[in-house]
C-alpha positions as CSV (number, residue, x, y, z in Angstrom):
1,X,-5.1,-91.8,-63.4
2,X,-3.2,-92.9,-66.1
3,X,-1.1,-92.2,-69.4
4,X,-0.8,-88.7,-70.8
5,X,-4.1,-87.2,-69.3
6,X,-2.5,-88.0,-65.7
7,X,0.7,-85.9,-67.0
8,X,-1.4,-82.8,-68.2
9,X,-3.1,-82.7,-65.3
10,X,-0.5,-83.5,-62.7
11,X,2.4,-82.3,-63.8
12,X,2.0,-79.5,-65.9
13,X,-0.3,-77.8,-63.3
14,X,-3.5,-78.1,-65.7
15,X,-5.3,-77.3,-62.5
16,X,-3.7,-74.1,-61.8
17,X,-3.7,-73.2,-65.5
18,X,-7.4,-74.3,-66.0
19,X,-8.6,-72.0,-63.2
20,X,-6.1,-68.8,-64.3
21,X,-7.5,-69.2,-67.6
22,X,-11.5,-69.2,-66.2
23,X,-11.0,-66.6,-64.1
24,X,-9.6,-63.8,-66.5
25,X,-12.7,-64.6,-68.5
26,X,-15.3,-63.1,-66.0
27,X,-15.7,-59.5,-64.8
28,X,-17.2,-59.1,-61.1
29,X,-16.4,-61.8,-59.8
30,X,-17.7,-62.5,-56.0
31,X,-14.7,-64.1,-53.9
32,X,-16.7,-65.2,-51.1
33,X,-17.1,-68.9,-52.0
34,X,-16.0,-71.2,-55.2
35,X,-16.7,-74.9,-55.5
36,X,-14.4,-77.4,-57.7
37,X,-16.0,-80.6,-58.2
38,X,-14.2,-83.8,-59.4
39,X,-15.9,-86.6,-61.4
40,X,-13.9,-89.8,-60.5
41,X,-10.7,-89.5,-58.4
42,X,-9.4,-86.9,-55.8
43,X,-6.2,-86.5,-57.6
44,X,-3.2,-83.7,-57.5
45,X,-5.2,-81.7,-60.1
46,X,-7.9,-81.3,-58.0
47,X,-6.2,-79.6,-55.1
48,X,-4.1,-77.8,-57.8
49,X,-7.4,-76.1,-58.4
50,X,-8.6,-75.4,-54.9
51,X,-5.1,-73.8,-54.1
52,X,-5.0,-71.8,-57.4
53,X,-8.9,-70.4,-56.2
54,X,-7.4,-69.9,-52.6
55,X,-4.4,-67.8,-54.4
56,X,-6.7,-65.8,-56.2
57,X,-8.6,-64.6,-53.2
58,X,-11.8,-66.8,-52.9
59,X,-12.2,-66.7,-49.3
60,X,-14.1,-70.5,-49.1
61,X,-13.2,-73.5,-51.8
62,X,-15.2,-76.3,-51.3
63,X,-14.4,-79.2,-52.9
64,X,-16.8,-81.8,-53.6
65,X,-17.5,-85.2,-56.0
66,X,-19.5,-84.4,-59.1
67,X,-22.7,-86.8,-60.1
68,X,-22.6,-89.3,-62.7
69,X,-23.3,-87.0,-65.4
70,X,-20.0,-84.9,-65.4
71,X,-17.6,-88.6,-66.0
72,X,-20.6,-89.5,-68.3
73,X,-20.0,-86.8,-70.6
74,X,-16.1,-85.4,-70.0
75,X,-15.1,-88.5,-68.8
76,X,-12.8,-90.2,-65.8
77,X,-10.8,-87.2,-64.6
78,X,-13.3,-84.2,-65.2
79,X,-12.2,-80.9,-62.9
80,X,-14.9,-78.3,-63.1
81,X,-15.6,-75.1,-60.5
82,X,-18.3,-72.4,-60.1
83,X,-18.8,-69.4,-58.6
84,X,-20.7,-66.2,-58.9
85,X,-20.1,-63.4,-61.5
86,X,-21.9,-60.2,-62.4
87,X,-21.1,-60.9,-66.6
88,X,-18.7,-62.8,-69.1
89,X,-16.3,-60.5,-70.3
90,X,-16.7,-59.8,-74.1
């Protein structure tokens, strides 16, 4: 990574931040199993996120390369994760 993006990301703890941020925007959430997907590189950000969904009580993180779509459209670092809710909060 390079340049300013790599700084957000890295050394900010935009990873941690990201999923804290997610999180408190879902009611019901099932802690079994999350899944964080990268788009181009397995950088610090990445496994900022997986630890941040570990700390938060997801019992599995899986974390897994995202298709060609997700750099396609968000571009060269894209961090995205899923996992099961009952509703968005409102």
């Amino acid at each position: 990574m390079k340049g300013k993006y790599k700084q957000d990301i890295v050394e900010r703890g935009f990873g941690k931040k990201y999923v804290e941020y997610m999180l408190s925007k879902y009611e019901g959430i099932d802690y079994s199993v999350a899944m964080v997907g990268y788009s181009t590189e397995l950088h610090s950000g990445v496994l900022q996120a997986a630890e941040a969904l570990k700390a938060a009580g997801f019992k599995k993180v899986e974390i897994t390369k995202c298709n060609a779509t997700c750099p396609a459209h968000g571009g060269p670092e894209v961090i995205g994760f899923s996992f099961r809710y009952e509703k968005e909060k409102e």
